[in-house]
C-alpha positions, 0 to 999 in steps of 0.5 A, spaced: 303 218 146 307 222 141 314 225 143 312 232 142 320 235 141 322 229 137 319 231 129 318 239 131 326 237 131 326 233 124 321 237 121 325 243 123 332 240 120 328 238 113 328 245 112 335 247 110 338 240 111 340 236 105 343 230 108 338 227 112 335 220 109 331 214 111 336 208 110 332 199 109 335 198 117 329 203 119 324 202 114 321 197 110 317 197 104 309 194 104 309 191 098 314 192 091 317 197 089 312 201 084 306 198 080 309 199 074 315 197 071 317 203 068 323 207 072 321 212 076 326 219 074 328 223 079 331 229 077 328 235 081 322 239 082 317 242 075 322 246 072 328 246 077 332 240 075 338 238 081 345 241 077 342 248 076 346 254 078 342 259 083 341 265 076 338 258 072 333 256 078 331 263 080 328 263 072 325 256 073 322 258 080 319 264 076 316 260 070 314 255 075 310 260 079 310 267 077 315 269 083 321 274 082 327 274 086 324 279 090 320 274 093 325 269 094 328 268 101 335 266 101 340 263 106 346 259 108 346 254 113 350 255 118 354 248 119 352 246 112 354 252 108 349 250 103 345 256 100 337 256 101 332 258 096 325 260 099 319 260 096 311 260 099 305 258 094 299 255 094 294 250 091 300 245 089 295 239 088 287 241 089 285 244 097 292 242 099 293 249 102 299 253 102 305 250 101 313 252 102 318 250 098 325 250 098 331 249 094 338 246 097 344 249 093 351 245 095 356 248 099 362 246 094 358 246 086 353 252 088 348 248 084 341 244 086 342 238 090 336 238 094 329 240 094 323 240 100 316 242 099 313 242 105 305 243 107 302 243 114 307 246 119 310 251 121 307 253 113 300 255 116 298 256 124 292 252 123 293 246 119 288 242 116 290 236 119 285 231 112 288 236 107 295 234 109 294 226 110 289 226 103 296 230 100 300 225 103 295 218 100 294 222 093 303 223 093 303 217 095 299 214 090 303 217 084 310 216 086 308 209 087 306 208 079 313 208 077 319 203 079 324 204 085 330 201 086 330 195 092 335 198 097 332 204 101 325 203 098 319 204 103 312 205 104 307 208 110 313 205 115 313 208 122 319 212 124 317 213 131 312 216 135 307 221 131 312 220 125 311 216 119 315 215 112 309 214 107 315 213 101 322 213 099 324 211 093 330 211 088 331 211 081 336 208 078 341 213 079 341 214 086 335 220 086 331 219 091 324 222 093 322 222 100 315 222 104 315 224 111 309 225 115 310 228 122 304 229 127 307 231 134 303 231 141 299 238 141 299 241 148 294 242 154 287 245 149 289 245 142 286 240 137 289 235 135 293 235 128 294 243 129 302 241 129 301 236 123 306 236 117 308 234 111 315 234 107 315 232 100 324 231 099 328 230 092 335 229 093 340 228 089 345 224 092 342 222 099 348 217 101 353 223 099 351 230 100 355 236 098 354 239 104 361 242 109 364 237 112 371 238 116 376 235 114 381 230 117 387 232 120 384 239 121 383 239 129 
């Protein structure tokens, strides 16, 4: 049975992290890397491309979805030191429900490194369980009609218990795009799927984020 703590922690941590990242030694591709010999290009989400500062992607966010500033949450992880921008949206793809989407400012650049769309939850109380799965196979399907480097690639690998990478892939400049599909055991009476959730990352540099690190020597 699926550990319930480990992917509510994974899921959790995906929300403000930007360092997590799948390497080859945990997941293995399916097959290929792409169906298409044109390269994948990872470069953000919609209008918000990595390398914005936080003025710029406040005006990306409000011509992607008509959302002020007002309504972006803000904050700054407490061991990273990177900024956090928070916003809520729905019907990112059809009948895939609400949806959250973060962006990830570095600690040092002060500028997008790191994006995570998340569906399912702790976005809604009640996730339906085949809309998050059919958003994963219809993101799946369209990440996986473009090219991806060998190294780090995956395709519906199993993680552990109730957590699944459906795709990682990077372009060839390193960007990566990520799946993660997290399905905890629900408790004593509740339905299963309730804890259903979907995470959808774009990462700048997986291997190398600009994140607070201590340096040596210090302590």
């Amino acid at each position: 049975m699926p550990n319930p703590l480990k992917p509510i922690v994974i899921i959790l941590s995906l929300i403000f992290s930007g360092v997590f990242f799948i390497g080859t030694g945990l997941a293995k591709p399916d097959s290929g890397t792409g169906t298409s010999q044109q390269w994948a290009v990872v470069n953000g989400f919609r209008s918000a491309q990595f390398g914005m500062n936080e003025r710029d992607l406040i005006k990306a966010i409000r011509g992607d979805f008509g959302i002020g500033k007002k309504q972006v949450s803000r904050q700054i992880h407490p061991n990273e030191k990177t900024i956090t921008l928070g916003i809520s949206v729905s019907k990112l793809l059809p009948e895939s429900g609400d949806a959250k989407v973060f962006y990830i400012l570095g600690y040092k650049s002060k500028r997008l490194i790191h994006i995570n769309v998340i569906w399912g939850r702790p976005v809604m109380k009640n996730p339906n369980a085949e809309a998050v799965v059919a958003t994963a196979n219809q993101l799946r399907n369209h990440f996986m009609q473009k090219k991806y480097q060998k190294e780090g690639f995956a395709l519906n690998a199993q993680l552990g218990e109730g957590v699944i990478l459906v795709f990682q892939g990077k372009d060839r400049k390193g960007r990566a795009a990520r799946l993660l599909l997290s399905n905890p055991k629900s408790e004593g009476d509740k339905k299963a799927g309730e804890n259903i959730a979907l995470t959808l990352s774009y990462i700048e540099k997986p291997e190398d984020p600009d994140v607070f690190r201590i340096k040596e020597g210090d302590f």
